[in-house]
C-alpha positions in Angstrom: 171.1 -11.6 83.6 169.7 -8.6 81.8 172.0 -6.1 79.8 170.6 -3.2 80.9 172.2 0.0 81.8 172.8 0.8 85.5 170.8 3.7 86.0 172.1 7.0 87.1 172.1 8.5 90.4 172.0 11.8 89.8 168.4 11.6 87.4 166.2 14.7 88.2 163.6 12.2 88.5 165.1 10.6 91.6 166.4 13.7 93.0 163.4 16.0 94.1 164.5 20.0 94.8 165.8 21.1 98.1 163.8 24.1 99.7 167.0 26.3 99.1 166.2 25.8 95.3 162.3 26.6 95.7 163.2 29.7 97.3 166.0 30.4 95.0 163.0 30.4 92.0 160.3 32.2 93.8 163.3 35.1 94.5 164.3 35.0 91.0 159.9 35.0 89.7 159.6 38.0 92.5 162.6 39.6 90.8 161.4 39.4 87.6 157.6 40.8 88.3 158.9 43.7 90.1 161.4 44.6 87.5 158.4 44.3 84.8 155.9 46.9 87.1 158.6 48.9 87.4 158.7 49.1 83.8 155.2 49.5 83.4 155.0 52.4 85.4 157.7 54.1 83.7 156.1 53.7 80.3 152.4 54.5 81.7 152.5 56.3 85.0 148.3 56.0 85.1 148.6 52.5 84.2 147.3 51.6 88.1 144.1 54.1 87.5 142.4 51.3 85.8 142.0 49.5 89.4 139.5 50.9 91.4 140.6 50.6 95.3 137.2 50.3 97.3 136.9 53.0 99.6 137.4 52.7 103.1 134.7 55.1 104.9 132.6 53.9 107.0 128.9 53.2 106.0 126.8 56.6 105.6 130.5 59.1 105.3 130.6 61.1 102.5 133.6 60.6 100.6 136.5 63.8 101.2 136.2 66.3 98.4 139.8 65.8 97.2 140.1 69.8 96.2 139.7 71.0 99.2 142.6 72.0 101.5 143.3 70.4 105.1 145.8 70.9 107.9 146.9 67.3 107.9 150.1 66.9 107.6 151.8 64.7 104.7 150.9 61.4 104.5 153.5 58.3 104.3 154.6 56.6 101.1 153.1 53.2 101.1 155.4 50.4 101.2 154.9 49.1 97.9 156.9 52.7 96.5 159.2 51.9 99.1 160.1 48.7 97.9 159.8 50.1 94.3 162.7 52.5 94.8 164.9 50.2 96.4 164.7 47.7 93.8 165.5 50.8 90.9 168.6 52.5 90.7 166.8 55.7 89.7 164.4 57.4 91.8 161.0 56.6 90.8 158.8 59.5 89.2 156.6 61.7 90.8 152.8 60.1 90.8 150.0 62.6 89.8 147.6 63.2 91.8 144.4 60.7 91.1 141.1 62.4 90.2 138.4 61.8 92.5 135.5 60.2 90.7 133.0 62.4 90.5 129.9 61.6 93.0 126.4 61.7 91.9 124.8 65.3 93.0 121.8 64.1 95.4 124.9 63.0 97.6 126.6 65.8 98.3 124.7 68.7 96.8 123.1 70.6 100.0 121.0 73.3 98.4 121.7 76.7 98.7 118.9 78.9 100.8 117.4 81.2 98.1 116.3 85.2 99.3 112.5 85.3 99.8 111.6 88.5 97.6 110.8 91.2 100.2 107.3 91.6 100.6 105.7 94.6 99.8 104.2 96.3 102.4 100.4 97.2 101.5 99.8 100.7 101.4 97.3 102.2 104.2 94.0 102.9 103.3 92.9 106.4 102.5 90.7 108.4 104.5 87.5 108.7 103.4 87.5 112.5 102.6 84.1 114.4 103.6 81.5 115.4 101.1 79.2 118.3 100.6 75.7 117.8 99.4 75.4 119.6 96.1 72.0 121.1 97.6 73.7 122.3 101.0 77.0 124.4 102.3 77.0 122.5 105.7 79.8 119.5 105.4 78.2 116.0 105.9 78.9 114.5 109.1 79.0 110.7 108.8 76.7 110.1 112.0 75.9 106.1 112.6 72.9 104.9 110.6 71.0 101.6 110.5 68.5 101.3 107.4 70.4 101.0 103.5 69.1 103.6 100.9 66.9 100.4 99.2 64.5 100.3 102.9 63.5 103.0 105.2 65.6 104.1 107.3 63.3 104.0 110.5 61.2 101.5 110.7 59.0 103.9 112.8 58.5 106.3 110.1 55.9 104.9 107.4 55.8 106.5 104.2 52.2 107.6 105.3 53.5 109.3 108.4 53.4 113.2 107.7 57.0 114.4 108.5 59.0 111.1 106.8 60.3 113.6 104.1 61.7 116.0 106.5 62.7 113.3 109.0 64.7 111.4 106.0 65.8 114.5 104.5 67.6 116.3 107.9 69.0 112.4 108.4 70.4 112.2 105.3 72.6 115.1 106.2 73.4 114.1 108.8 71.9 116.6 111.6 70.1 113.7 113.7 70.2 109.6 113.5 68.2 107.4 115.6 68.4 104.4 117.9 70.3 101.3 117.5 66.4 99.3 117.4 66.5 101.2 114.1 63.9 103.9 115.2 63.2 107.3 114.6 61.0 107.9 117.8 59.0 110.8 116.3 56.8 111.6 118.7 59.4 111.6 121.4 60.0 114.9 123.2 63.4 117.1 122.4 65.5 118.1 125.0 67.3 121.1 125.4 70.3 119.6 124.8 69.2 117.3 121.7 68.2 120.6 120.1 71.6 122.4 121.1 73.2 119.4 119.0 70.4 119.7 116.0 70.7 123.4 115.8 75.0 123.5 116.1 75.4 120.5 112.9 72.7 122.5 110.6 74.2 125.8 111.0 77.5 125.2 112.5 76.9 129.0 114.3 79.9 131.1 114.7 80.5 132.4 118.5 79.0 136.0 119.1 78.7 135.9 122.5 81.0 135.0 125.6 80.8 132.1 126.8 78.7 130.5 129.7 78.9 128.0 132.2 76.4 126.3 133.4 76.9 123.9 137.2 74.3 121.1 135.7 76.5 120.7 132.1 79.3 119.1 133.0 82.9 119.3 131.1 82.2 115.2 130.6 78.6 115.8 129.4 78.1 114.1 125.9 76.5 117.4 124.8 78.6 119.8 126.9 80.9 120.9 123.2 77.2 121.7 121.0 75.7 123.6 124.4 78.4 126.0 124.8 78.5 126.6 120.6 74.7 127.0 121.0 74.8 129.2 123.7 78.3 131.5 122.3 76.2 131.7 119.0 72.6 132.7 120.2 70.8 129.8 119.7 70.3 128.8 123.2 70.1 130.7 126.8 69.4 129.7 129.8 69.3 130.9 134.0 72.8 130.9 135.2 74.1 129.1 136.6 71.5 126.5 135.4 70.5 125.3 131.8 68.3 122.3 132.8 70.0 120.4 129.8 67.0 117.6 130.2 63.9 119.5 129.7 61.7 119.5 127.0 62.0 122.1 124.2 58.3 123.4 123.6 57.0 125.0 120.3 57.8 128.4 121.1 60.7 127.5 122.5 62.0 126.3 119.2 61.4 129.4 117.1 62.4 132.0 119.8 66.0 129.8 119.3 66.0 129.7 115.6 65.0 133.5 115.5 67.7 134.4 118.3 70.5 132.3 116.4 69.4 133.3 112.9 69.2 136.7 114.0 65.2 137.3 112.6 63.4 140.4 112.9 59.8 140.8 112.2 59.1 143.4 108.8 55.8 144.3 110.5 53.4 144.7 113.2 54.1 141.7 115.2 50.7 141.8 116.6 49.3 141.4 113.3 51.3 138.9 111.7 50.2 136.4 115.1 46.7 136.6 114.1 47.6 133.7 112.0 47.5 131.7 115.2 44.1 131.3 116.7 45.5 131.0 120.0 47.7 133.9 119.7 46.7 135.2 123.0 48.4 132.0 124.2 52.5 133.5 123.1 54.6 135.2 126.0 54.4 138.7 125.6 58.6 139.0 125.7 59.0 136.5 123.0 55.9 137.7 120.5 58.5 139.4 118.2 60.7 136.5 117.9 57.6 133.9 117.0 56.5 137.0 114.4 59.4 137.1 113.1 59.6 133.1 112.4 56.1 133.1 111.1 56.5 135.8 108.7 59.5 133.4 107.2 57.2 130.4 107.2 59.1 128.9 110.2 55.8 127.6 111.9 54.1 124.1 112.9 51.6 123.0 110.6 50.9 119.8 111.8 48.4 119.2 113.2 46.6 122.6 112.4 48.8 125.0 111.1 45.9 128.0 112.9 47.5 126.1 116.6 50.6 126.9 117.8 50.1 125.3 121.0 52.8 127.3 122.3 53.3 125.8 125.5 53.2 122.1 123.5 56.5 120.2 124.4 58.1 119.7 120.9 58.5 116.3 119.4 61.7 115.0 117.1 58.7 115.2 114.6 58.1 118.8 114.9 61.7 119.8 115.4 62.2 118.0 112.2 59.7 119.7 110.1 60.6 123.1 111.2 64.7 122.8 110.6 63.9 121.3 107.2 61.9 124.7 106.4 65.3 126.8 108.2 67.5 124.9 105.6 65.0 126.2 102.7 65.1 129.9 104.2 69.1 129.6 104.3 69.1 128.3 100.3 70.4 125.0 101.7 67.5 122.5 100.5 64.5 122.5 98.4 60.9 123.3 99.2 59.8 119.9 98.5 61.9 117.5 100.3 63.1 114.7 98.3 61.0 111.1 99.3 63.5 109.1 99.2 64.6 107.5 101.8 67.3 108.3 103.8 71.1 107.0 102.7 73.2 104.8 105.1 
């Protein structure tokens, strides 16, 4: 037999621990941790701000802008403070609240709508104010014209043709324009009611007599303004209740007007001063005063022959030209010698 000892019942070694003893120690551990974060947070109350907690929101949700005010209503302690201030005798302290960390500014940064600078409103454009030609009283009225001052202005009137510088010179002002084929037409014949237009822009006539109406110059009638000027100044007459607006001005015609409105009267025998004309026989006896009286002013046709009136000759746009050109001269509103330049547009 050996000698030895008889071994001991009671040996932790044979004896494992009962489950009342494991709880016993994990109580006692428990105890002890809680005790120690109590602690901890009594010393440091931020001491849990090291520990981010991940946030909660759902993908694409901004985060809640901690500073500003809601309408919920106070949240519940969380259990863990619960259990805190049953395990401490003393209430625990009051927790500040935690920051918000600060999120990056192309998150939640919506840009302010900026005030568009009024714009200014752009000021109308003047008028154009009219202009007086330093040679001429009469006002300029701005008719429609088709050539530029650099070409002729009617492609119809060659520098070779004989009445271009009256023709540019009365267009310039002006009294007549021509077509929209950028014509002049010289040859064409003058109505009466062209003329009553010519005659009321060159001398814009003040009224001396009453007025007249006429059954064939209607109030719509593009000239139916310059006929009754013509006809209240002198310039123009016709048969009441007709005027016969459409026909054709002749020579005499034209210088019986201009003496009638210009109010001419012959300084001598008019029988004497006609003999100019070698068809003098060939005037109206009741209008030989009125063609002496032009002639002795130089109001007379010299083209073709300045000895031929032809009285009875319809007058052309030509003609009339040349012959209200010579008026302005007599009424100190243009030179003798027209300018031969062309006319402006």
């Amino acid at each position: 037999m050996s000698n030895l000892p008889p071994s001991d019942p009671r040996s932790p070694r044979d004896n494992p621990l009962g489950f009342d003893e494991l709880i016993a120690i994990v109580v006692t551990f428990s105890t002890i941790g809680t005790i120690l974060l109590v602690s901890l947070m009594r010393d440091d109350p931020k001491f849990f701000e090291q520990f981010p907690i991940p946030s909660s929101s759902p993908p694409g949700q901004l985060p809640v802008d901690p500073t500003t005010e809601t309408q919920e209503g106070p949240q519940p302690a969380p259990q863990s403070a619960q259990r805190q201030s049953n395990l401490s005798e003393s209430p625990a302290p009051k927790s500040s609240a935690v920051p918000a960390t600060p999120v990056p500014a192309a998150v939640v940064a919506i840009p302010t709508p900026q005030k568009l600078a009024p714009t200014a409103t752009p000021k109308p454009t003047a008028k154009p104010e009219k202009t007086t030609s330093p040679s001429s009283s009469l006002p300029i009225k701005t008719l429609p014209v088709i050539a530029s001052v650099e070409s002729d202005r009617f492609r119809d009137v060659p520098k070779t043709f004989w009445a271009r510088p009256f023709v540019n010179s009365i267009a310039q002002r002006g009294i007549v324009s021509g077509f929209v084929d950028n014509t002049y037409r010289p040859t064409k014949w003058v109505t009466r009611a062209e003329f009553a237009a010519i005659v009321s822009k060159t001398f814009q006539p003040k009224s001396t007599r009453p007025a007249v109406k006429y059954t064939d110059v209607p109030s719509n009638h593009w000239a139916a303004a310059k006929i009754d000027q013509a006809t209240r100044s002198g310039f123009l007459s016709g048969n009441p209740p007709l005027l016969k607006p459409y026909q054709p001005m002749t020579r005499v015609d034209v210088l019986v007007s201009l003496a009638n409105g210009l109010g001419l009267k012959p300084k001598s025998d008019p029988a004497k001063i006609l003999k100019v004309y070698q068809d003098a026989d060939k005037i109206p006896k009741n209008v030989r005063g009125q063609v002496a009286a032009a002639t002795e002013l130089g109001l007379v046709f010299r083209h073709p022959n300045g000895k031929l009136l032809n009285p009875t000759q319809n007058a052309s746009r030509a003609d009339v030209a040349d012959v209200i050109y010579k008026a302005l001269v007599i009424d100190g509103q243009a030179e003798k010698k027209p300018s031969q330049k062309p006319a402006k547009k």
